[in-house]
mmCIF file of the C-alpha atoms, coordinates in Angstrom:
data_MODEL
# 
_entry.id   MODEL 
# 
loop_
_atom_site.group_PDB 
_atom_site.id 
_atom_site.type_symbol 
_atom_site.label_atom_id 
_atom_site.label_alt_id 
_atom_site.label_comp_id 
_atom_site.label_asym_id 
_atom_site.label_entity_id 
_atom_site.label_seq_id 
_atom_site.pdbx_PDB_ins_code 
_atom_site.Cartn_x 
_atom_site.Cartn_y 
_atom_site.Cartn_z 
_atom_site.occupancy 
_atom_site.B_iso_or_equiv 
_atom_site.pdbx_formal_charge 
_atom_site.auth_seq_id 
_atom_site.auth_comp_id 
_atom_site.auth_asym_id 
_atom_site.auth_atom_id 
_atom_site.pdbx_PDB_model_num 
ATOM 1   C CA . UNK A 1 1   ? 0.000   0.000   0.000   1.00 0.00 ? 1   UNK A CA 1 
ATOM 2   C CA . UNK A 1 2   ? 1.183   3.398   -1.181  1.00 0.00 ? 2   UNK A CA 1 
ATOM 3   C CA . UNK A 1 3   ? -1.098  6.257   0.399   1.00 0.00 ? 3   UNK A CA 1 
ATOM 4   C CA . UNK A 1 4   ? -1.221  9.430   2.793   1.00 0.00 ? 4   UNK A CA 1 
ATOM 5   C CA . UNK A 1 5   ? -1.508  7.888   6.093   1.00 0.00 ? 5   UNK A CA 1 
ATOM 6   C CA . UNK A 1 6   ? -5.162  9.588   6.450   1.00 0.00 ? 6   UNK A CA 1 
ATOM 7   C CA . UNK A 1 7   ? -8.360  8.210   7.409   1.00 0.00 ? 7   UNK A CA 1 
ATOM 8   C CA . UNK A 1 8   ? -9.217  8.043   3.668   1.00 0.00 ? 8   UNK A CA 1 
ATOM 9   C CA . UNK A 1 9   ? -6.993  5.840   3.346   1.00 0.00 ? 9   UNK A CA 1 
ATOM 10  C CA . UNK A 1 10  ? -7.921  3.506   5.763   1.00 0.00 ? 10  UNK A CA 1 
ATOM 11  C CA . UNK A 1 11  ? -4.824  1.384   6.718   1.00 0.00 ? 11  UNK A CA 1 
ATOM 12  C CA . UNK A 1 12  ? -5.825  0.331   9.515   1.00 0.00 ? 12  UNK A CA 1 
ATOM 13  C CA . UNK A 1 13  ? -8.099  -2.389  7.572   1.00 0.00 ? 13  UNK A CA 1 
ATOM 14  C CA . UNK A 1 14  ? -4.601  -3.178  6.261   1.00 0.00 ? 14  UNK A CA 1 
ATOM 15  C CA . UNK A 1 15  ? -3.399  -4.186  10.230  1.00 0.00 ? 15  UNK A CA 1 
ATOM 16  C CA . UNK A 1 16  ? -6.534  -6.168  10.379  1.00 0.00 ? 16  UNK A CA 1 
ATOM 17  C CA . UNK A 1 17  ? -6.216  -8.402  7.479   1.00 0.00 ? 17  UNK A CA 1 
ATOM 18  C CA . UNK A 1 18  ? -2.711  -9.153  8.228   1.00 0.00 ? 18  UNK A CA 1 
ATOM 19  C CA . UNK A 1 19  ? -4.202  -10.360 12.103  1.00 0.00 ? 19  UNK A CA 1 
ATOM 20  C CA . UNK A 1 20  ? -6.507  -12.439 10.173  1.00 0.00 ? 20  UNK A CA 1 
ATOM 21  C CA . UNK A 1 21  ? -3.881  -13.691 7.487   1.00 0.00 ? 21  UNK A CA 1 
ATOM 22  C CA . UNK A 1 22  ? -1.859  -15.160 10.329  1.00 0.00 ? 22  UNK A CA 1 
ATOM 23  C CA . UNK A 1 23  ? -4.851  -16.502 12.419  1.00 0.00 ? 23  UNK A CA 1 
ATOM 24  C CA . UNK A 1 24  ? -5.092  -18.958 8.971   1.00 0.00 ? 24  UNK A CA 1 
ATOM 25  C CA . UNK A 1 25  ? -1.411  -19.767 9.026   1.00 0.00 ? 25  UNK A CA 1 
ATOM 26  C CA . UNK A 1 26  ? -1.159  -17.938 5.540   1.00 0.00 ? 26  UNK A CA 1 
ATOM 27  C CA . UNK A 1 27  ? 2.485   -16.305 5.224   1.00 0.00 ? 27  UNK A CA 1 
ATOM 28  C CA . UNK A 1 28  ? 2.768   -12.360 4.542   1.00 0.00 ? 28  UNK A CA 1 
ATOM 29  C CA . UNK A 1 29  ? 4.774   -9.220  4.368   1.00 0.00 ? 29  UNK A CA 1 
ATOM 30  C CA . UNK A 1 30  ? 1.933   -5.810  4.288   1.00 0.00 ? 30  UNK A CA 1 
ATOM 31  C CA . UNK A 1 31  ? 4.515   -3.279  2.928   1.00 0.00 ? 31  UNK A CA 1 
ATOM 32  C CA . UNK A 1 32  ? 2.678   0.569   3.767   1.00 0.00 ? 32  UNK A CA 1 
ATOM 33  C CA . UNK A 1 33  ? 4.782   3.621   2.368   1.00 0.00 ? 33  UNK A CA 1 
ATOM 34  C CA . UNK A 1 34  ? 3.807   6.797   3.396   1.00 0.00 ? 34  UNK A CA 1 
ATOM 35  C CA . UNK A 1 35  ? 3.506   9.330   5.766   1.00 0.00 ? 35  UNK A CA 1 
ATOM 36  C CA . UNK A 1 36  ? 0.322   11.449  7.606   1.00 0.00 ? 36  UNK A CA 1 
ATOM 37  C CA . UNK A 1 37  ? -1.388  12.743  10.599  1.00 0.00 ? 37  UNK A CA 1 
ATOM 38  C CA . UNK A 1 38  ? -2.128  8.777   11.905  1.00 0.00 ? 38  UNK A CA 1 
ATOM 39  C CA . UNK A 1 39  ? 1.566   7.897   11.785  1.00 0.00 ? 39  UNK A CA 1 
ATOM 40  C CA . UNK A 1 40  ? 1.393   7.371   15.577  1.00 0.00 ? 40  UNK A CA 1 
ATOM 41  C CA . UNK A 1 41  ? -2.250  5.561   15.711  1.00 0.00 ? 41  UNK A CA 1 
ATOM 42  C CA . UNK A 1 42  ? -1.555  3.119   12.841  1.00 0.00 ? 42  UNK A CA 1 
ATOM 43  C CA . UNK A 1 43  ? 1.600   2.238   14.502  1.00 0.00 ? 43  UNK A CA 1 
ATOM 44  C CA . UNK A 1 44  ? 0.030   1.571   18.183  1.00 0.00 ? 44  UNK A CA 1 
ATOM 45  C CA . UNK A 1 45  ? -2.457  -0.482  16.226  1.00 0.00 ? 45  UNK A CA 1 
ATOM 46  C CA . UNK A 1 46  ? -0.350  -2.126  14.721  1.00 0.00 ? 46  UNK A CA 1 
ATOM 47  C CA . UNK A 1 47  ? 1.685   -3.319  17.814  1.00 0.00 ? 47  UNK A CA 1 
ATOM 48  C CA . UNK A 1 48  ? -1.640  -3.753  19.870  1.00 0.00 ? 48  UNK A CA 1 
ATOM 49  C CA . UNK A 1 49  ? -2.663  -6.020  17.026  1.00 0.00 ? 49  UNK A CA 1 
ATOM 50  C CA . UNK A 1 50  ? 0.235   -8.320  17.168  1.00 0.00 ? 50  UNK A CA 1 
ATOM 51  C CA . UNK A 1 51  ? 0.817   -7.706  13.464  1.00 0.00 ? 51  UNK A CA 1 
ATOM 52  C CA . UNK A 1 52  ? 4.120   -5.802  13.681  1.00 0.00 ? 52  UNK A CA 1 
ATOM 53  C CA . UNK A 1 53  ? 6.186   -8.131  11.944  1.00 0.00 ? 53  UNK A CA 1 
ATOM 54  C CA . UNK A 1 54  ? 3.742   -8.626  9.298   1.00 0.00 ? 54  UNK A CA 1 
ATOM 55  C CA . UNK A 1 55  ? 3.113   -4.770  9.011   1.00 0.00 ? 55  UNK A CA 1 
ATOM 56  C CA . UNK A 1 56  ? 5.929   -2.474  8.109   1.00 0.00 ? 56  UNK A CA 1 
ATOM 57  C CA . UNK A 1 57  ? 5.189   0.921   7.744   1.00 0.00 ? 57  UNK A CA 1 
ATOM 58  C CA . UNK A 1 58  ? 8.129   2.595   5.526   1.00 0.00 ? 58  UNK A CA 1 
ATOM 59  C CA . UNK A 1 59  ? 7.590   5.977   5.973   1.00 0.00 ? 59  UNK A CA 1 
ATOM 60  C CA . UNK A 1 60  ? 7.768   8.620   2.927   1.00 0.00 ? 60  UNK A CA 1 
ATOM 61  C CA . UNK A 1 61  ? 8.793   6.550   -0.547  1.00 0.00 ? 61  UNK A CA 1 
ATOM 62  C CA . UNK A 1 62  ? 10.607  8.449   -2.898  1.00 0.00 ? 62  UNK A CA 1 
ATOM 63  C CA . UNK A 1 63  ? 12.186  5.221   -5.143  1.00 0.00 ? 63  UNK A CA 1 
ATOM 64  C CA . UNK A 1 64  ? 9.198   3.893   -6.506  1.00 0.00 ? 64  UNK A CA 1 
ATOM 65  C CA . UNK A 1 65  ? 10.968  1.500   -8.598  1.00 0.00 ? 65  UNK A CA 1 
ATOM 66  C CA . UNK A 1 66  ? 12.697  -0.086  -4.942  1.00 0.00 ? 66  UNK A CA 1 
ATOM 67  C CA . UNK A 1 67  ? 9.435   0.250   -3.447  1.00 0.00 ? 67  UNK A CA 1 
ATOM 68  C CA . UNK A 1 68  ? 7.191   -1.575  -6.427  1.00 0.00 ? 68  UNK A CA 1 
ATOM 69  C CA . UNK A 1 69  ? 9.925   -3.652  -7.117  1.00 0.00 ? 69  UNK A CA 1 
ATOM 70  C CA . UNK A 1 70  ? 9.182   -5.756  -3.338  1.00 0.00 ? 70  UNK A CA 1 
ATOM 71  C CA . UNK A 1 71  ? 5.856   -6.511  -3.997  1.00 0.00 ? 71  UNK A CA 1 
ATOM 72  C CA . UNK A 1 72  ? 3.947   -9.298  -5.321  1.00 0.00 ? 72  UNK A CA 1 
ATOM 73  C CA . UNK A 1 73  ? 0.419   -7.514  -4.871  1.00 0.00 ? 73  UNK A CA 1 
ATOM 74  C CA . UNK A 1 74  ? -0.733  -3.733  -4.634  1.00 0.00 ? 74  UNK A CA 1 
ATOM 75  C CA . UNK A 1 75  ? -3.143  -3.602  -1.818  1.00 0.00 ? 75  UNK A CA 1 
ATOM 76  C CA . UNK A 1 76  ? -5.608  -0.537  -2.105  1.00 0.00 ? 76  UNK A CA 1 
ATOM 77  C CA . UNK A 1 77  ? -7.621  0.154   1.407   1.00 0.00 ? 77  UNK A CA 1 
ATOM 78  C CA . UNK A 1 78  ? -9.162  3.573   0.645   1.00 0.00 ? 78  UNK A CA 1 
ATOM 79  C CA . UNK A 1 79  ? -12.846 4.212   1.671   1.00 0.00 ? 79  UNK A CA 1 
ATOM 80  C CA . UNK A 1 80  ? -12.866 6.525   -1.625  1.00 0.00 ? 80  UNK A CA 1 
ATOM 81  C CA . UNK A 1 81  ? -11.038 7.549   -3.996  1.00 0.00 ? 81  UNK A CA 1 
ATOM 82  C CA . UNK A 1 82  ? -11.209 10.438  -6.490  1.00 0.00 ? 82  UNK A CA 1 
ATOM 83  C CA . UNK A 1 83  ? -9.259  8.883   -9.220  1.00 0.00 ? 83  UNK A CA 1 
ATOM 84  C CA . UNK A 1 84  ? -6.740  6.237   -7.951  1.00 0.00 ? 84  UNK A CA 1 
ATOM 85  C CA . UNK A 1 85  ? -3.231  7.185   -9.647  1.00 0.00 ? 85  UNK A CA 1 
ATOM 86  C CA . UNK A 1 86  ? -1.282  4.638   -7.431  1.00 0.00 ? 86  UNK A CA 1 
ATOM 87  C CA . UNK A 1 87  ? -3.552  2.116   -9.227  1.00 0.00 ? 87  UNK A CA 1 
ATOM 88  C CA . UNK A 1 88  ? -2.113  3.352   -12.415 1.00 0.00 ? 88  UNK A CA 1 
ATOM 89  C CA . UNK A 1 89  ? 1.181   3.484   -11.273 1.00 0.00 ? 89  UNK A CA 1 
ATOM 90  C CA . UNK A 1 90  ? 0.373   -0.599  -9.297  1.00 0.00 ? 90  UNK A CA 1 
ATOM 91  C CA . UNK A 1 91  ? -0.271  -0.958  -13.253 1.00 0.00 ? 91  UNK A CA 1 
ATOM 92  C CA . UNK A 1 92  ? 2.651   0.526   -15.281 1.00 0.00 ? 92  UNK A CA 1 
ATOM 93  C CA . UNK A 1 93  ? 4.900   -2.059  -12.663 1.00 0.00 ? 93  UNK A CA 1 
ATOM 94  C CA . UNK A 1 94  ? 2.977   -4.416  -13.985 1.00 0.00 ? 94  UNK A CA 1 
ATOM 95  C CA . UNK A 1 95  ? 1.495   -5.506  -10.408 1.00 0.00 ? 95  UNK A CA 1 
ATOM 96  C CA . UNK A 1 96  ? -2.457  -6.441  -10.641 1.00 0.00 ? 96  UNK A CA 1 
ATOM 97  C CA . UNK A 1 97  ? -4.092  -4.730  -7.596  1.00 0.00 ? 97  UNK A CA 1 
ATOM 98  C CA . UNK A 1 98  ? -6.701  -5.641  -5.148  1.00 0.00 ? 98  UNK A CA 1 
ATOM 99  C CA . UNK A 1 99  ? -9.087  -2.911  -4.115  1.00 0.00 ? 99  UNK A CA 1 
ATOM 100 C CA . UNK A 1 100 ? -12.800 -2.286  -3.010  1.00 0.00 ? 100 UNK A CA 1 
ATOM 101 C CA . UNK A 1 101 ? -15.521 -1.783  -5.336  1.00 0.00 ? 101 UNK A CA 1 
ATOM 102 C CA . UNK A 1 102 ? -15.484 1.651   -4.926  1.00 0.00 ? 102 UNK A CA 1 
ATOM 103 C CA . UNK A 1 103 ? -15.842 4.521   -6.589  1.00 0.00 ? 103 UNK A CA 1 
ATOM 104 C CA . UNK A 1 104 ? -13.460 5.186   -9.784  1.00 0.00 ? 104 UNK A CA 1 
ATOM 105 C CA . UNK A 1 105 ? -11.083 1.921   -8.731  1.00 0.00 ? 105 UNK A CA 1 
ATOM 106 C CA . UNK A 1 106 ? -13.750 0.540   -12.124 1.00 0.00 ? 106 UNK A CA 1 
ATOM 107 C CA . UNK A 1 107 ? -11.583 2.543   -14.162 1.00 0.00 ? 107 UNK A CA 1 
ATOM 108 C CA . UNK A 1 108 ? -8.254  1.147   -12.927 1.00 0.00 ? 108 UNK A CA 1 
ATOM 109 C CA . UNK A 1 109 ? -9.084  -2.449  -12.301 1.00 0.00 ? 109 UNK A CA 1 
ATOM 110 C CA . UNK A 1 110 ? -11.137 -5.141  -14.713 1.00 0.00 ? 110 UNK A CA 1 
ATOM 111 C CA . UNK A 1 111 ? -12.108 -7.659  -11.942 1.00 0.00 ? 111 UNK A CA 1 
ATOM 112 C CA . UNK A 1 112 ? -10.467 -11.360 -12.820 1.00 0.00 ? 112 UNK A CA 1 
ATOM 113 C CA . UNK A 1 113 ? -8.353  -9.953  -15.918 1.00 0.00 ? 113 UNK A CA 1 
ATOM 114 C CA . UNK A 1 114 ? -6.114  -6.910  -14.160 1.00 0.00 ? 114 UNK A CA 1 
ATOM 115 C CA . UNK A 1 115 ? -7.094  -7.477  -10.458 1.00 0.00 ? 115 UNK A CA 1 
ATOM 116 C CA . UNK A 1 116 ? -9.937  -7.751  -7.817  1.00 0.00 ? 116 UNK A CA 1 
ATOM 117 C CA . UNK A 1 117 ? -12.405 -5.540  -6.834  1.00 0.00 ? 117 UNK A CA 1 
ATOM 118 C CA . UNK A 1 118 ? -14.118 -6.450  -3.116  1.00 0.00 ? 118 UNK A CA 1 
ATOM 119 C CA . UNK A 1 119 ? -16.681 -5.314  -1.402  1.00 0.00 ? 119 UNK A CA 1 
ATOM 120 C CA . UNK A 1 120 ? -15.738 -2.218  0.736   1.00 0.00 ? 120 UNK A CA 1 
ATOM 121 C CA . UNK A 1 121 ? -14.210 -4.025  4.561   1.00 0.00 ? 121 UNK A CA 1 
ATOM 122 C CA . UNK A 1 122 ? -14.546 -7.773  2.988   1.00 0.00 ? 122 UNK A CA 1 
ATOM 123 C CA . UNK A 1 123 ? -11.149 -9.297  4.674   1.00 0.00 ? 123 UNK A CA 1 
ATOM 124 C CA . UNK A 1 124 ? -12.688 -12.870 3.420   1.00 0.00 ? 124 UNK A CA 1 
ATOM 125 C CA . UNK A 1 125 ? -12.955 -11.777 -0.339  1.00 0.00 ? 125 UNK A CA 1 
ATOM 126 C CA . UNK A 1 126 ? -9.699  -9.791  0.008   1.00 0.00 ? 126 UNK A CA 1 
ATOM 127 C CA . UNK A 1 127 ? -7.724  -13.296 1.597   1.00 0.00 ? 127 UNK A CA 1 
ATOM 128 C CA . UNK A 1 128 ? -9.476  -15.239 -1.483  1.00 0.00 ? 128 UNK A CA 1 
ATOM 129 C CA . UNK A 1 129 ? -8.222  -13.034 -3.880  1.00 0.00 ? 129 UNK A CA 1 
ATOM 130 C CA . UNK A 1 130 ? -4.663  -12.839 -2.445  1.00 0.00 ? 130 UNK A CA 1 
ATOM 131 C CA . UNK A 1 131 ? -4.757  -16.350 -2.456  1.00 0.00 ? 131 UNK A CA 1 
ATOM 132 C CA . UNK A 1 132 ? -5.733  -16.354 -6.242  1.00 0.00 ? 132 UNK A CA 1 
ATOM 133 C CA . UNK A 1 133 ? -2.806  -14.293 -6.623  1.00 0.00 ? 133 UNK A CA 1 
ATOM 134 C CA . UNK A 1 134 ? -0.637  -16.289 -4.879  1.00 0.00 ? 134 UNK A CA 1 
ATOM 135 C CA . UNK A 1 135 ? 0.909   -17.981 -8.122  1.00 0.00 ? 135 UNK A CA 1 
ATOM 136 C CA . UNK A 1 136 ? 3.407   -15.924 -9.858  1.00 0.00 ? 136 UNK A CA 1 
ATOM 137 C CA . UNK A 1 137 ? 1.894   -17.121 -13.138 1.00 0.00 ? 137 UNK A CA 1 
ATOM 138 C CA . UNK A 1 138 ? -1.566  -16.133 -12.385 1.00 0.00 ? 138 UNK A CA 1 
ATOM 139 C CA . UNK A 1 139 ? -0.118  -12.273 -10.848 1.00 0.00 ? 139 UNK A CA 1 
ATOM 140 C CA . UNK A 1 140 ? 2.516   -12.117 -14.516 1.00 0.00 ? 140 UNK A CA 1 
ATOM 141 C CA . UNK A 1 141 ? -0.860  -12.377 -16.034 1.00 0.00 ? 141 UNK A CA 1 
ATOM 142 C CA . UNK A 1 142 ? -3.137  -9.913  -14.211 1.00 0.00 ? 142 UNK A CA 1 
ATOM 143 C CA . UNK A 1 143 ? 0.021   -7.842  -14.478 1.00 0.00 ? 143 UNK A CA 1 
ATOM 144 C CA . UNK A 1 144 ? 0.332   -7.570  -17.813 1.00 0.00 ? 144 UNK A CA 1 
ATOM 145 C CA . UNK A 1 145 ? -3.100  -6.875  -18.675 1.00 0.00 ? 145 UNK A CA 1 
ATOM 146 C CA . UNK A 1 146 ? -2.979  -4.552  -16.115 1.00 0.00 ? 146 UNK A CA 1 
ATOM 147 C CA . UNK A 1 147 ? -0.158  -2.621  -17.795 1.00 0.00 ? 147 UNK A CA 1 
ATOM 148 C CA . UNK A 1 148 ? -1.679  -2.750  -21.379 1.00 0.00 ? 148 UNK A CA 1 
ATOM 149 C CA . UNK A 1 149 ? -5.250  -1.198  -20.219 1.00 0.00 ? 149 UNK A CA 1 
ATOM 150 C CA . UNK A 1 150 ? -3.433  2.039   -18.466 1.00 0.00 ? 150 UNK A CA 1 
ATOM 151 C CA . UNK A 1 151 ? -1.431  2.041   -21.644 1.00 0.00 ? 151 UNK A CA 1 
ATOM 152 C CA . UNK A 1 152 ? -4.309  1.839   -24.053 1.00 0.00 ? 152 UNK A CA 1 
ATOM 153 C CA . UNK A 1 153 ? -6.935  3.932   -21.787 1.00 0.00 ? 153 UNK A CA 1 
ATOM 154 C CA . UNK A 1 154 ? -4.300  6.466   -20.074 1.00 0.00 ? 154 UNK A CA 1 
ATOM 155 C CA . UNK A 1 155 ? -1.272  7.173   -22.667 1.00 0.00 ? 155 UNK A CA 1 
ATOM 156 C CA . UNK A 1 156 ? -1.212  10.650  -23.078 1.00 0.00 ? 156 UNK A CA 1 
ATOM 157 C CA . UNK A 1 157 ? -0.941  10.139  -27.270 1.00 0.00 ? 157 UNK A CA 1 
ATOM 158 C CA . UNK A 1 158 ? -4.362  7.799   -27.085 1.00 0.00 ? 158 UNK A CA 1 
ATOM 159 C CA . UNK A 1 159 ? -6.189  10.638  -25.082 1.00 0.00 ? 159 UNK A CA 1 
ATOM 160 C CA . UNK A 1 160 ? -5.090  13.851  -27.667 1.00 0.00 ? 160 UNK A CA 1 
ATOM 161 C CA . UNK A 1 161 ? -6.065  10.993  -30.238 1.00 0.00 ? 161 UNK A CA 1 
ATOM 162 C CA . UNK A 1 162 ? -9.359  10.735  -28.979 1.00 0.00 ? 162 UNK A CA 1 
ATOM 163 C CA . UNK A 1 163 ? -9.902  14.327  -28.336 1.00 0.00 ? 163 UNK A CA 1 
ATOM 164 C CA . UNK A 1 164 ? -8.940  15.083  -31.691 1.00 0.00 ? 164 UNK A CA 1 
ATOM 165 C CA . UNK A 1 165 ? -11.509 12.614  -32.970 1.00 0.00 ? 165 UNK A CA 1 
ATOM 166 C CA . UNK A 1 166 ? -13.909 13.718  -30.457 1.00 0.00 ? 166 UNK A CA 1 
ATOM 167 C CA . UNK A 1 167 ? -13.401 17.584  -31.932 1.00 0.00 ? 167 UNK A CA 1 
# 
């Protein structure tokens, strides 16, 4: 997860699904870059929770390559979103995101082809789609599609192409 650490945001859902993840036995690393007013809070959670070695909270990320490069999965917890850029960014690393069904996250992610859209606070969809994920074929794949619809619905040439249709 890549956010503002803001209620928006809603990390702390992040802390809970790693409590459940171990309760099933099911090994995890929740990498959470950023930094925000609920620093502090998200952090005593976290310890309270038990999920501290799970739960690493990085702090401001200025190498996105480094910090894209250590995931398997891009996790977005927001309540809403306006448009979701870090899902586009998730995208052009070629790493299929899991989100809820929310909002604009439509635009970002086809559900089954580029990543999963959940219902907003389901930890059991979000653990069965994780799992789904969990082979590196299956994530290449979401990956890549997820890549070629930022590409084809995003790129800054297809957009002035359309607009110049459009006009």
């Amino acid at each position: 997860n890549l956010a503002r650490l803001v209620p928006q945001k809603n990390q702390s859902f992040l802390i809970d699904l790693s409590r459940e993840l171990s309760l099933r036995n099911i090994k995890h690393k929740i990498l959470v870059g950023g930094t925000g007013p609920l620093a502090e809070e998200l952090k005593k959670y976290n310890k309270q929770m038990k999920t501290e070695q799970n739960v690493c909270f990085l702090g401001f990320i200025s190498d996105l390559d480094s910090f894209f490069n250590q995931i398997d999965i891009f996790l977005l917890s927001s309540k809403w979103e306006g448009f979701g850029y870090v899902l586009a960014e998730a995208a052009l690393y070629r790493k299929p995101s899991i989100a809820f069904d929310i909002s604009s996250n439509k635009e970002l992610i086809e559900h089954g082809r580029t990543g999963y859209l959940v219902p907003y606070g389901d930890i059991d969809q979000t653990i069965d789609n994780i799992l789904r994920l969990s082979e590196k074929k299956q994530r290449d794949a979401f990956g890549n599609a997820g890549y070629q619809l930022v590409i084809n619905r995003f790129d800054q040439k297809v957009i002035y192409q359309q607009l110049e249709e459009f006009l």
